[in-house]
Every structure is written in structure tokens, then in C-alpha cells.
C-alpha positions as CSV (number, residue, x, y, z in Angstrom):
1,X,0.0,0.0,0.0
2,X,1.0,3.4,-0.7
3,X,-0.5,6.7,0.7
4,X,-0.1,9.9,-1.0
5,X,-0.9,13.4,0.2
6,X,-0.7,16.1,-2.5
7,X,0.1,20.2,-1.6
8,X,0.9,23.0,-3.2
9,X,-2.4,24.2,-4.9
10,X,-3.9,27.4,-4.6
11,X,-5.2,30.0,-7.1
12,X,-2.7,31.9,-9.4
13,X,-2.8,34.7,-11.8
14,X,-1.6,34.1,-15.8
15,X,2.0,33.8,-16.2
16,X,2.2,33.0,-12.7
17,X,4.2,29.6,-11.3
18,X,3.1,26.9,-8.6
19,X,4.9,23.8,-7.6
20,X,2.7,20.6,-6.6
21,X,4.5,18.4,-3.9
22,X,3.3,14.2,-3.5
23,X,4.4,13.0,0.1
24,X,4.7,9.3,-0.1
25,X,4.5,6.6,2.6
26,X,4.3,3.4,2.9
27,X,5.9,0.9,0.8
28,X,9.3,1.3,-0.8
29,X,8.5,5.1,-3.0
30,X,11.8,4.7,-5.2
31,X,9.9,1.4,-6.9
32,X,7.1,3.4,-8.3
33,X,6.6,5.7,-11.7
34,X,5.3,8.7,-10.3
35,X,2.6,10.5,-12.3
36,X,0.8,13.9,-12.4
37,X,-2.8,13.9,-13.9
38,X,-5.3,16.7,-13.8
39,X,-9.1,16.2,-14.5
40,X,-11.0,19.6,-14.9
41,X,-14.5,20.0,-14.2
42,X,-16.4,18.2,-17.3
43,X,-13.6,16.7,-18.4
44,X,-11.8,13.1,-18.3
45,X,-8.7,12.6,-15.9
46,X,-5.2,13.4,-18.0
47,X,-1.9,12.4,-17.7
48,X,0.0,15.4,-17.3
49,X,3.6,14.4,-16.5
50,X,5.4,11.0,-15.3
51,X,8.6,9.9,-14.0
52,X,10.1,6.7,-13.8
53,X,11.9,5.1,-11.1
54,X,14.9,5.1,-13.2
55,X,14.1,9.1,-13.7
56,X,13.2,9.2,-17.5
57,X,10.3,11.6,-17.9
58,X,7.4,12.4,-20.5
59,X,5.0,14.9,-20.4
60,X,1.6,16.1,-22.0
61,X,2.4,18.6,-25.1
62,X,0.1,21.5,-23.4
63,X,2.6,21.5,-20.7
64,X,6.0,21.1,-22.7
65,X,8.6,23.6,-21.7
66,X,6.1,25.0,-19.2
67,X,6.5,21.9,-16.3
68,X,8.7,19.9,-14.6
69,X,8.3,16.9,-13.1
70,X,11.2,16.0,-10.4
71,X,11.2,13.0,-7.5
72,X,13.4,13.0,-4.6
73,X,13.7,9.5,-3.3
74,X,15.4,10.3,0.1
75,X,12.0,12.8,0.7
76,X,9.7,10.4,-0.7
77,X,8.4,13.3,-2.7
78,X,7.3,14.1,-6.3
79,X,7.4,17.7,-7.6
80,X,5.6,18.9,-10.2
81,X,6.9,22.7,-11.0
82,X,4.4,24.7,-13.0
83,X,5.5,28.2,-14.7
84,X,3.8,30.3,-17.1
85,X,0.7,28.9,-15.9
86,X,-2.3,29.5,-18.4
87,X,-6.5,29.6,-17.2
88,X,-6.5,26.3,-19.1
89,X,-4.7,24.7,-16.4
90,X,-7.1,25.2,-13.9
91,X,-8.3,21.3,-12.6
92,X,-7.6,19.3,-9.8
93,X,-4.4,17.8,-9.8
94,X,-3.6,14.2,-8.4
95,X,-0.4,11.9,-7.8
96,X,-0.3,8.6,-9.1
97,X,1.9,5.7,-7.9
98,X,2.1,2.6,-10.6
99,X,3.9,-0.3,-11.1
100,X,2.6,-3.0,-12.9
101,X,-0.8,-3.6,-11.9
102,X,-1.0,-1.4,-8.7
103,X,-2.2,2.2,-8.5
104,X,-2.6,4.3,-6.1
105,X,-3.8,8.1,-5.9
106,X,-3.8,10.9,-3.8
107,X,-7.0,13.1,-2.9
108,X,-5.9,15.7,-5.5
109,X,-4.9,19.4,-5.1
110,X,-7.2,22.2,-6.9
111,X,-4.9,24.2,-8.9
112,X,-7.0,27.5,-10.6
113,X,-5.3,30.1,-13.2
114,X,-7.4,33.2,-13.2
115,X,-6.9,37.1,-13.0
């Protein structure tokens, strides 16, 4: 089992930054990919950003160049840095633990991009 408690949301202005953190406990945390999805209201749940155990990362095109997904496996953390954040961002963001058939989420994190 793992449990993960997401933080870091708030509301933001255009342009403006945010960085998500995913506090892991549990089970071993340097095992897992760690994801990033976001599901806005109406809308189906999307991967946003991953990272693999092995630290290879991919990310949704919207958010190319814009976020950063990092881990820190001493912290048992995931980070999701967010920059030049755009009102189509706005959704609730959740962690995501996987590997192979296990997944596990965190409650999610409301992240809103408005003036």
C-alpha cells in the first residue's frame, strides 16, 4: 500500500508559477513511476507528466517547456513545477503511484489560473 498526500495548490494569476508536492509513505517510493494527472471539471482525468523510477520523464504537449516533473527519493516526494501557468490549467491535480498492476492516488490538489 501506498498513501499519497498532495500540496501545493492554490489559485494563481496568468504567467504566474506553482509547484505541486506528492508525500509518499508506505511501501518502498523509489519502486514506483510517479505520475501527475489533472481532471478539470467536465472533463476526463489526464496524464500530465510522469517519472520513472529510473528518472526518465514524459509529459503532456500543453505542458511542454512550461512543467517539470522531479522526484526526490530520500523525501519520498514528487514535484511537479508549473511556470507560465495559463487559465486552461485550472483542474484538480492528483499523484499517481504505478507499477505494474497497482495504482494508487492521492486526494488531488485544486490548482485554478485566473486574473
Amino acid at each position: 500500500q501506498v498513501q499519497l498526500v498532495e500540496s501545493g495548490g492554490g489559485l494563481v494569476q496568468p504567467g504566474g508559477s506553482l509547484r505541486l508536492s506528492c508525500a509518499a509513505s508506505g511501501s518502498i517510493f523509489s519502486i514506483y513511476a510517479m505520475n501527475w494527472y489533472r481532471q478539470a471539471p467536465g472533463k476526463q482525468r489526464e496524464l500530465v507528466a510522469g517519472i520513472t523510477s529510473g528518472g526518465t520523464t514524459n509529459y503532456k504537449d500543453s505542458v511542454k517547456g512550461r512543467f517539470t516533473i522531479s522526484r526526490d527519493n530520500a523525501k519520498n516526494t514528487v514535484y511537479l513545477q508549473m511556470n507560465s501557468l495559463k487559465p486552461e490549467d485550472t483542474a484538480v491535480y492528483y499523484c499517481n503511484a504505478a507499477r505494474s498492476v497497482l495504482s494508487y492516488w492521492g486526494q488531488g490538489t485544486q490548482v485554478t489560473v485566473s486574473s
